[in-house]
mmCIF file of the N, C-alpha and C atoms, coordinates in Angstrom:
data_MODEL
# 
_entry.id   MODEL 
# 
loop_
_atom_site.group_PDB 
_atom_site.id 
_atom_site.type_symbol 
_atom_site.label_atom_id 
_atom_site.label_alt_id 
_atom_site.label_comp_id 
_atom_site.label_asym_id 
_atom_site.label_entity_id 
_atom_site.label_seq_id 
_atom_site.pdbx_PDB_ins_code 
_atom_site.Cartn_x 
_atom_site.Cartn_y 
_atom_site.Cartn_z 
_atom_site.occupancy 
_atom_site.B_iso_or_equiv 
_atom_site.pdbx_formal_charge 
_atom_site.auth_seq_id 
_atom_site.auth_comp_id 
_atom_site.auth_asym_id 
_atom_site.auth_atom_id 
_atom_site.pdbx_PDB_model_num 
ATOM 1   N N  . UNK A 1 1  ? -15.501 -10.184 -6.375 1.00 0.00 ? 1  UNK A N  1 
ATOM 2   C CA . UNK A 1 1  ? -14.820 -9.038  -5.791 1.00 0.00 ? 1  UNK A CA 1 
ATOM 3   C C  . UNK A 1 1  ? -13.315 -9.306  -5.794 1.00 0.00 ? 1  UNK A C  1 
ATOM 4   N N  . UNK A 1 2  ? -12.330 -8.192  -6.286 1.00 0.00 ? 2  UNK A N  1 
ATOM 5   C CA . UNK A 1 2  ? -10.934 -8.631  -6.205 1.00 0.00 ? 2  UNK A CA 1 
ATOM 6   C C  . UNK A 1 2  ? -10.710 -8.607  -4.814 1.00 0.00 ? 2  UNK A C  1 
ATOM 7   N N  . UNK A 1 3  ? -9.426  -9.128  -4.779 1.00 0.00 ? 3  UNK A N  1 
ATOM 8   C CA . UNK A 1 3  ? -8.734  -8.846  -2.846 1.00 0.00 ? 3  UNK A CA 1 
ATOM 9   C C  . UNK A 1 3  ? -7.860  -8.107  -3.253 1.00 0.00 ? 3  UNK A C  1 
ATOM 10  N N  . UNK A 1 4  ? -7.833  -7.153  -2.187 1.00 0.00 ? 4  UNK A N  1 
ATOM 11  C CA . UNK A 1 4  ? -7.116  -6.193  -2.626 1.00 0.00 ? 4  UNK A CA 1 
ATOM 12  C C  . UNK A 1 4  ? -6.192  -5.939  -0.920 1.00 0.00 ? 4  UNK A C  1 
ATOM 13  N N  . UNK A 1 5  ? -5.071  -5.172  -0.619 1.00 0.00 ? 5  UNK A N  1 
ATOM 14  C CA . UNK A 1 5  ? -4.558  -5.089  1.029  1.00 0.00 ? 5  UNK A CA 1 
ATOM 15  C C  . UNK A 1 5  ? -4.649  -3.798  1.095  1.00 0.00 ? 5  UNK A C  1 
ATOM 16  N N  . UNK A 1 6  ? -4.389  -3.561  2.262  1.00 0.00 ? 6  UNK A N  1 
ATOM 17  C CA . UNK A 1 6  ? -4.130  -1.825  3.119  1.00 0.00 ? 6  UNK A CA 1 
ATOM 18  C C  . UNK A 1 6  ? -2.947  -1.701  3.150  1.00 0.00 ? 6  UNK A C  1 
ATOM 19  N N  . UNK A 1 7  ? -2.121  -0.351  3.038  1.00 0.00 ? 7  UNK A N  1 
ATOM 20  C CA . UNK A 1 7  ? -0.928  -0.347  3.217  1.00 0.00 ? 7  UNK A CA 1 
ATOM 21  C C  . UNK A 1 7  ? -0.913  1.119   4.036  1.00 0.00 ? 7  UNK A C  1 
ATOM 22  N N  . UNK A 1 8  ? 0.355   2.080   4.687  1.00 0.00 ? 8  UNK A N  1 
ATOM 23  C CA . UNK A 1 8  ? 0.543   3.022   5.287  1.00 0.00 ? 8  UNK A CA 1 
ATOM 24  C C  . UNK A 1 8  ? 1.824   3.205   4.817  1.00 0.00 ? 8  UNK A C  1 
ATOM 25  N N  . UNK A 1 9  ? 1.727   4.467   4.161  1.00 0.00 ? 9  UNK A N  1 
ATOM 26  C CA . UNK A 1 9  ? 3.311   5.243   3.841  1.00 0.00 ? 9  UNK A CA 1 
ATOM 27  C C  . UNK A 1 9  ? 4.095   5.367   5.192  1.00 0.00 ? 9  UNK A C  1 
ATOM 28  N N  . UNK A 1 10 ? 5.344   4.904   4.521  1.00 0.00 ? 10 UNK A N  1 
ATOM 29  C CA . UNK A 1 10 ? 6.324   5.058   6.131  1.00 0.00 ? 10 UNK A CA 1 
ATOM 30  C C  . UNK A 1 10 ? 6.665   6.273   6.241  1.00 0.00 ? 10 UNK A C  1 
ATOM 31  N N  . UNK A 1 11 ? 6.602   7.409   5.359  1.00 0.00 ? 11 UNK A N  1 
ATOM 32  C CA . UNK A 1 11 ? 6.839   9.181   5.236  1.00 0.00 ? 11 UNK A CA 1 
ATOM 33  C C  . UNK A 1 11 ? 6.214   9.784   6.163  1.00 0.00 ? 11 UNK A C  1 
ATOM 34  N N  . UNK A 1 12 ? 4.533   9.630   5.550  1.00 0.00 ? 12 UNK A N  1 
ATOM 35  C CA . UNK A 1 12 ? 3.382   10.131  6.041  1.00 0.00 ? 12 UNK A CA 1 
ATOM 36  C C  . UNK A 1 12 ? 2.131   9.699   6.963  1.00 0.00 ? 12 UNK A C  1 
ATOM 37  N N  . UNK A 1 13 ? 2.355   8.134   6.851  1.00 0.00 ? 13 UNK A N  1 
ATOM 38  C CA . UNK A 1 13 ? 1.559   7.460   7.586  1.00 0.00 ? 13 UNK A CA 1 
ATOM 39  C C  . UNK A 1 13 ? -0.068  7.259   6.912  1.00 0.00 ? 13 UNK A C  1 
ATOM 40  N N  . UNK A 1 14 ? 0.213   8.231   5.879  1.00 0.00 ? 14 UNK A N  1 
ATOM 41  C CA . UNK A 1 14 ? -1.729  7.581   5.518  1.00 0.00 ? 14 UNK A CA 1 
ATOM 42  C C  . UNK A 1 14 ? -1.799  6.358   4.561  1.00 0.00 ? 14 UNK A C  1 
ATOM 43  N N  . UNK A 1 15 ? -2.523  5.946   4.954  1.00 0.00 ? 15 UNK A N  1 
ATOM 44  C CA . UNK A 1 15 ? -3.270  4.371   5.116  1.00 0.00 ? 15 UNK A CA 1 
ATOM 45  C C  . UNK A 1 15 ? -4.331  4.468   3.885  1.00 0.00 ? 15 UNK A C  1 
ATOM 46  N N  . UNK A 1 16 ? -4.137  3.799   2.723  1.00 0.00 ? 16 UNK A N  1 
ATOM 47  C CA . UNK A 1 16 ? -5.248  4.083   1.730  1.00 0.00 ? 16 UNK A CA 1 
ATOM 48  C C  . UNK A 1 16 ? -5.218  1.796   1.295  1.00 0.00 ? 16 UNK A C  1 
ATOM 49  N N  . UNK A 1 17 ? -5.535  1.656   -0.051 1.00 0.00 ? 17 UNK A N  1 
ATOM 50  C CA . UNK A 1 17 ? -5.642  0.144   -0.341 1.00 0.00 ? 17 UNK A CA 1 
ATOM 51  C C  . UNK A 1 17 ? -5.231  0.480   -2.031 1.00 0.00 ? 17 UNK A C  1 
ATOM 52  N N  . UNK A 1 18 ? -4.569  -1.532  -2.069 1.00 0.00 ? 18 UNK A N  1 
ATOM 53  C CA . UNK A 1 18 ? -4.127  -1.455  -3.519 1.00 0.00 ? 18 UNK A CA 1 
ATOM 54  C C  . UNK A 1 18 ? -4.850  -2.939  -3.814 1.00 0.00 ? 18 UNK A C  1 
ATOM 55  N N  . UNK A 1 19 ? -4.821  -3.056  -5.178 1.00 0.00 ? 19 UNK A N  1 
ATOM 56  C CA . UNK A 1 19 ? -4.872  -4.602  -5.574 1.00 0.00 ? 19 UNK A CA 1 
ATOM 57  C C  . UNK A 1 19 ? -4.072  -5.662  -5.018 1.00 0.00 ? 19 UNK A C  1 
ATOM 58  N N  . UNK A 1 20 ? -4.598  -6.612  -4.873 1.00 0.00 ? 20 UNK A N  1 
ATOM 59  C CA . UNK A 1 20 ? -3.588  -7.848  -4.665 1.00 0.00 ? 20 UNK A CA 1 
ATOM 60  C C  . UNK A 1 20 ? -2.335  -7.865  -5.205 1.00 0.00 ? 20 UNK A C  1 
ATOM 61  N N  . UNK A 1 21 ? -2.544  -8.165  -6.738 1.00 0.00 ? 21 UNK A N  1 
ATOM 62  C CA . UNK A 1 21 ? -1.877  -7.857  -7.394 1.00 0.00 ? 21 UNK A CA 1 
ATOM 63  C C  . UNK A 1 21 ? 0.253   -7.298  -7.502 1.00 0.00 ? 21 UNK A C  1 
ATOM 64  N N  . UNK A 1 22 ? -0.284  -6.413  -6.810 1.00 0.00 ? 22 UNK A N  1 
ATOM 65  C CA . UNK A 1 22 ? 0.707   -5.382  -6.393 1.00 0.00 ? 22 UNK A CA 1 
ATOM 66  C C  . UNK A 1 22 ? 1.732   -5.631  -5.407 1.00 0.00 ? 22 UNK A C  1 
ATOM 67  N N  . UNK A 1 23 ? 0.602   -6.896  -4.361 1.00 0.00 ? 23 UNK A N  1 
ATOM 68  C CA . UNK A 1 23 ? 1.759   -6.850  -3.109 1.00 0.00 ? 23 UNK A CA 1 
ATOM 69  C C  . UNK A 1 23 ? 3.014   -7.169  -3.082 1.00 0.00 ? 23 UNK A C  1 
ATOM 70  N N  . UNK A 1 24 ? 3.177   -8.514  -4.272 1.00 0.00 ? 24 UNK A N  1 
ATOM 71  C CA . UNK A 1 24 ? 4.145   -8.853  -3.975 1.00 0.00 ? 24 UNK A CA 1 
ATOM 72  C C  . UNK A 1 24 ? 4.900   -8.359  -5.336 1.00 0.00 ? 24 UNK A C  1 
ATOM 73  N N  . UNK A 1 25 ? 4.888   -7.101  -5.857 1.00 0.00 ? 25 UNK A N  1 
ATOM 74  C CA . UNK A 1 25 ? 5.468   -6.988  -7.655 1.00 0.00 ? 25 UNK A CA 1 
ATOM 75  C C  . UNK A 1 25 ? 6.529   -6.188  -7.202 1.00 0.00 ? 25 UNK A C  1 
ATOM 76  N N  . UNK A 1 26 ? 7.140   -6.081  -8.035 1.00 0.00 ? 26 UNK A N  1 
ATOM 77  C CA . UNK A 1 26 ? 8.434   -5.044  -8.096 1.00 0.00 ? 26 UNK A CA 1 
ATOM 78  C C  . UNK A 1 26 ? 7.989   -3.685  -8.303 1.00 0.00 ? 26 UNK A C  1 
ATOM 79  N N  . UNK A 1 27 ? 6.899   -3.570  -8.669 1.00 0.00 ? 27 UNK A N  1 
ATOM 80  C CA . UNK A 1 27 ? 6.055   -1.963  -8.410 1.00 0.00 ? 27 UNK A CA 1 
ATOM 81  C C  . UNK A 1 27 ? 6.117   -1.584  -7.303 1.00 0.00 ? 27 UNK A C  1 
ATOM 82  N N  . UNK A 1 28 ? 6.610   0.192   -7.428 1.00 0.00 ? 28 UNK A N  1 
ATOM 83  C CA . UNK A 1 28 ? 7.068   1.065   -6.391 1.00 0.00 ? 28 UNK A CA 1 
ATOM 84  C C  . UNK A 1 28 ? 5.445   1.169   -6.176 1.00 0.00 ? 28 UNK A C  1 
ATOM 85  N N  . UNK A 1 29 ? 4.913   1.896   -4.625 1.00 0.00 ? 29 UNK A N  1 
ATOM 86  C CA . UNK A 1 29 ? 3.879   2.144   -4.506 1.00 0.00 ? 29 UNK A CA 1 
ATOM 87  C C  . UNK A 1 29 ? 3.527   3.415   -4.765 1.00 0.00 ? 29 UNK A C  1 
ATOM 88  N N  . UNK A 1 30 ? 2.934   4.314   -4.779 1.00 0.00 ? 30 UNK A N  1 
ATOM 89  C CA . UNK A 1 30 ? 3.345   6.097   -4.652 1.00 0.00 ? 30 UNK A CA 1 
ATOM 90  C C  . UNK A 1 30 ? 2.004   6.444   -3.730 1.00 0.00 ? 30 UNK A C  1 
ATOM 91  N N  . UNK A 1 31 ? 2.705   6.973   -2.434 1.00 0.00 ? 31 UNK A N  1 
ATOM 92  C CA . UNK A 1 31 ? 1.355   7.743   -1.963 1.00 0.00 ? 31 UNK A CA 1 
ATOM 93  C C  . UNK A 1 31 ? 0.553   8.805   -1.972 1.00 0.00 ? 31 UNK A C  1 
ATOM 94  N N  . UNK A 1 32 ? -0.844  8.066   -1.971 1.00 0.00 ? 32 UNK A N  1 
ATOM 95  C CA . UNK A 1 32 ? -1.792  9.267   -2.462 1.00 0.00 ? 32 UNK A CA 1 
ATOM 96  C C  . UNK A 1 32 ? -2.309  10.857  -2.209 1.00 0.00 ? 32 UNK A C  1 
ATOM 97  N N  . UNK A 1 33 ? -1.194  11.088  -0.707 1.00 0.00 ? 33 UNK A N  1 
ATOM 98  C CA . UNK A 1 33 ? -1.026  12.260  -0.253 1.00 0.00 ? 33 UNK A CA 1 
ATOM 99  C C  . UNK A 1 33 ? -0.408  13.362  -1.014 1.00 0.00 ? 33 UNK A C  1 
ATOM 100 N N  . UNK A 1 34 ? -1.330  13.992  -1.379 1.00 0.00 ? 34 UNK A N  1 
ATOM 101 C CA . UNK A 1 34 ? -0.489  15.479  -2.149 1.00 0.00 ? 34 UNK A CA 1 
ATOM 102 C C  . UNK A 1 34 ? 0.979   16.002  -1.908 1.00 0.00 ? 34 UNK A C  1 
ATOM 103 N N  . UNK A 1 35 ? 0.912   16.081  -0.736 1.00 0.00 ? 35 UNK A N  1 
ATOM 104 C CA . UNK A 1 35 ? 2.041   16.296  0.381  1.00 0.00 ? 35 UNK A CA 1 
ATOM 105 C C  . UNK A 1 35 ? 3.051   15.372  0.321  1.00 0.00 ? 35 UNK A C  1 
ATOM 106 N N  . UNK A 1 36 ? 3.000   14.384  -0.182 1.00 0.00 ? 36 UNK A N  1 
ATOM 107 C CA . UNK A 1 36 ? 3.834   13.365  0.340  1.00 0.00 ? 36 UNK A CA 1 
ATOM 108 C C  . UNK A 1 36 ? 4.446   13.020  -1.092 1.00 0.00 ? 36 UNK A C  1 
ATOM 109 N N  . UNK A 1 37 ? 4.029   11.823  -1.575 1.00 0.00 ? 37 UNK A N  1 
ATOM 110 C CA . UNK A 1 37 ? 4.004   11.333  -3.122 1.00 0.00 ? 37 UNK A CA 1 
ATOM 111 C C  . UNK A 1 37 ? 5.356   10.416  -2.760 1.00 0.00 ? 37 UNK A C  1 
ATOM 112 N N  . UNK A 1 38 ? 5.559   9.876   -1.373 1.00 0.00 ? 38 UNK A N  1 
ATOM 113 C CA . UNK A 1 38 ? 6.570   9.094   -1.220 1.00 0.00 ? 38 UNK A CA 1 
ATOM 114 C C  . UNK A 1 38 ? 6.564   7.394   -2.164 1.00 0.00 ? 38 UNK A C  1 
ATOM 115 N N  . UNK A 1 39 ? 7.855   7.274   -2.892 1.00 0.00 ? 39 UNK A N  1 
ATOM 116 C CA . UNK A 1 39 ? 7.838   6.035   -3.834 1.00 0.00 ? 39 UNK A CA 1 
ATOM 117 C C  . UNK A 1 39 ? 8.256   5.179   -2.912 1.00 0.00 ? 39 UNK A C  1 
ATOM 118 N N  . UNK A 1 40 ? 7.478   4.019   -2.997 1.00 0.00 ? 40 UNK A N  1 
ATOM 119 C CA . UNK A 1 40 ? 8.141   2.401   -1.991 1.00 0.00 ? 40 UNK A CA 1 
ATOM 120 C C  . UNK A 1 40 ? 7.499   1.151   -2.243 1.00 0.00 ? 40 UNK A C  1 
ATOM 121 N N  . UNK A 1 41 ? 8.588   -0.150  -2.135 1.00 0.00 ? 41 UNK A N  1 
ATOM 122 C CA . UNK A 1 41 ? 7.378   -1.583  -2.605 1.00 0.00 ? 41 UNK A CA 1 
ATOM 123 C C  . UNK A 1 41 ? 7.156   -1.396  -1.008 1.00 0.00 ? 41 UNK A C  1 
ATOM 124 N N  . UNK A 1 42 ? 5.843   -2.495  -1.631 1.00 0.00 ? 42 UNK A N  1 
ATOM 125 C CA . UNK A 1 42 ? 4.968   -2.931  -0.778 1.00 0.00 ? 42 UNK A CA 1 
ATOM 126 C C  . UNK A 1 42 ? 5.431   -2.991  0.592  1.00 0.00 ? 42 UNK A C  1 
ATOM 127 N N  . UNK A 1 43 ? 6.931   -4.194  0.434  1.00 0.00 ? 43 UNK A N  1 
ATOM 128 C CA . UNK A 1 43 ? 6.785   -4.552  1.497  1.00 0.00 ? 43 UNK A CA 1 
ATOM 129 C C  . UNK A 1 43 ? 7.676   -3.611  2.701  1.00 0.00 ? 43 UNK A C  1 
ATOM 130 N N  . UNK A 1 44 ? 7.920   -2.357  2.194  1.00 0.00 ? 44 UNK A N  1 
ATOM 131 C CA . UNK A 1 44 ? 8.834   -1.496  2.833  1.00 0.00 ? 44 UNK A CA 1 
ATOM 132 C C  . UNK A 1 44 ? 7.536   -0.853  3.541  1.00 0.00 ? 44 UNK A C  1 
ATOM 133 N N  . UNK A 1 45 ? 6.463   -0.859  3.388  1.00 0.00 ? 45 UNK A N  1 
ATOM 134 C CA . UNK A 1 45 ? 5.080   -0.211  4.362  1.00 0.00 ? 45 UNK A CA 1 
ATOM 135 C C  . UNK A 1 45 ? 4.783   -0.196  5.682  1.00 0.00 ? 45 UNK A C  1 
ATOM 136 N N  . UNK A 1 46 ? 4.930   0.627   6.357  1.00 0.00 ? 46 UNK A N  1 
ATOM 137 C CA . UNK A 1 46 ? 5.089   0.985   7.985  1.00 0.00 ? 46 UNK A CA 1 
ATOM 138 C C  . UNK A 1 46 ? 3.622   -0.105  8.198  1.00 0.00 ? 46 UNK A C  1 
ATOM 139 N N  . UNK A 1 47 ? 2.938   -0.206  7.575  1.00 0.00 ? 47 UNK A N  1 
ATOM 140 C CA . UNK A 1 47 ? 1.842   -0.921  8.188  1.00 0.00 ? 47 UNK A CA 1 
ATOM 141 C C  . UNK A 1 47 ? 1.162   -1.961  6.601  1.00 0.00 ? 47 UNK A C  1 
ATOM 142 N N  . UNK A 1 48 ? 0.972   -3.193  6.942  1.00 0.00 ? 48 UNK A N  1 
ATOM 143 C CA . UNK A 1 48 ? -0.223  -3.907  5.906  1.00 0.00 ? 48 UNK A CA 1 
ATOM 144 C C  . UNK A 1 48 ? -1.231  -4.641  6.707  1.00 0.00 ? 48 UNK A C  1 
ATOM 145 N N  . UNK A 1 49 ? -1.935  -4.285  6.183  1.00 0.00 ? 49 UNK A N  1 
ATOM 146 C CA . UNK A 1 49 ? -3.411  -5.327  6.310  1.00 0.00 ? 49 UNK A CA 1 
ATOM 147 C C  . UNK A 1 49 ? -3.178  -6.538  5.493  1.00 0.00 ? 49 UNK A C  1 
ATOM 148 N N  . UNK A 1 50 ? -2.990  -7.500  5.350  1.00 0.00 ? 50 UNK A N  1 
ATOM 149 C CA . UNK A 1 50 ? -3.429  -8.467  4.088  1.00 0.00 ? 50 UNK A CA 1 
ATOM 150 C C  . UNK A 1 50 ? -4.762  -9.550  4.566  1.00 0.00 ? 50 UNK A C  1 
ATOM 151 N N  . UNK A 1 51 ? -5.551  -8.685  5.041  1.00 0.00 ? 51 UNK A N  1 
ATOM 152 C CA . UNK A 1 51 ? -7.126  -10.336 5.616  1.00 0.00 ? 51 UNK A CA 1 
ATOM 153 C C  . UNK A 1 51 ? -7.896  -10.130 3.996  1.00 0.00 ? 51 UNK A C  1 
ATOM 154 N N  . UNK A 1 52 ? -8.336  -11.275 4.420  1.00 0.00 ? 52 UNK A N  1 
ATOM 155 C CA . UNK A 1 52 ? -9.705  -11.248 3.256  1.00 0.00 ? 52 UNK A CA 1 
ATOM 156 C C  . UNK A 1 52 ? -10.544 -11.341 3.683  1.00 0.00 ? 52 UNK A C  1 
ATOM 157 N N  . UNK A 1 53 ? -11.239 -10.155 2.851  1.00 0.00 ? 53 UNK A N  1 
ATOM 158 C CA . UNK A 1 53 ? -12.402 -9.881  3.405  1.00 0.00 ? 53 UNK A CA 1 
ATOM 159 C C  . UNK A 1 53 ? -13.748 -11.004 3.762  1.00 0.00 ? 53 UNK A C  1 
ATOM 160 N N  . UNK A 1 54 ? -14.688 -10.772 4.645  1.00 0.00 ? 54 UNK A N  1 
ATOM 161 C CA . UNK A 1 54 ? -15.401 -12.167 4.508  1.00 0.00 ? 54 UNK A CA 1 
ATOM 162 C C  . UNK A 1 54 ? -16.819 -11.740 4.399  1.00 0.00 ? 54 UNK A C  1 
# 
């Protein structure tokens, strides 16, 4: 199973998950809210999860 974290748009606040991968890249995130589509890295995210899962 990959690990993957939770993140929360600081715009809109919804809370969806990305690959590991991602957390720490220079990739903007884009959120998945229709409404929203706010661009941001990772670590600009009003909220992260990073546990692994067990």
């Amino acid at each position: 199973m990959n690990r993957i974290f939770w993140l929360e748009c600081p715009e809109c606040k919804t809370r969806w998950y990305a690959e590991w991968v991602l957390r720490h890249s220079e990739y903007k995130m884009e959120c998945p809210n229709a409404g929203c589509r706010n661009k941001f890295k990772a670590d600009d995210a009003s909220w992260i999860d990073e546990r692994e899962a067990r």
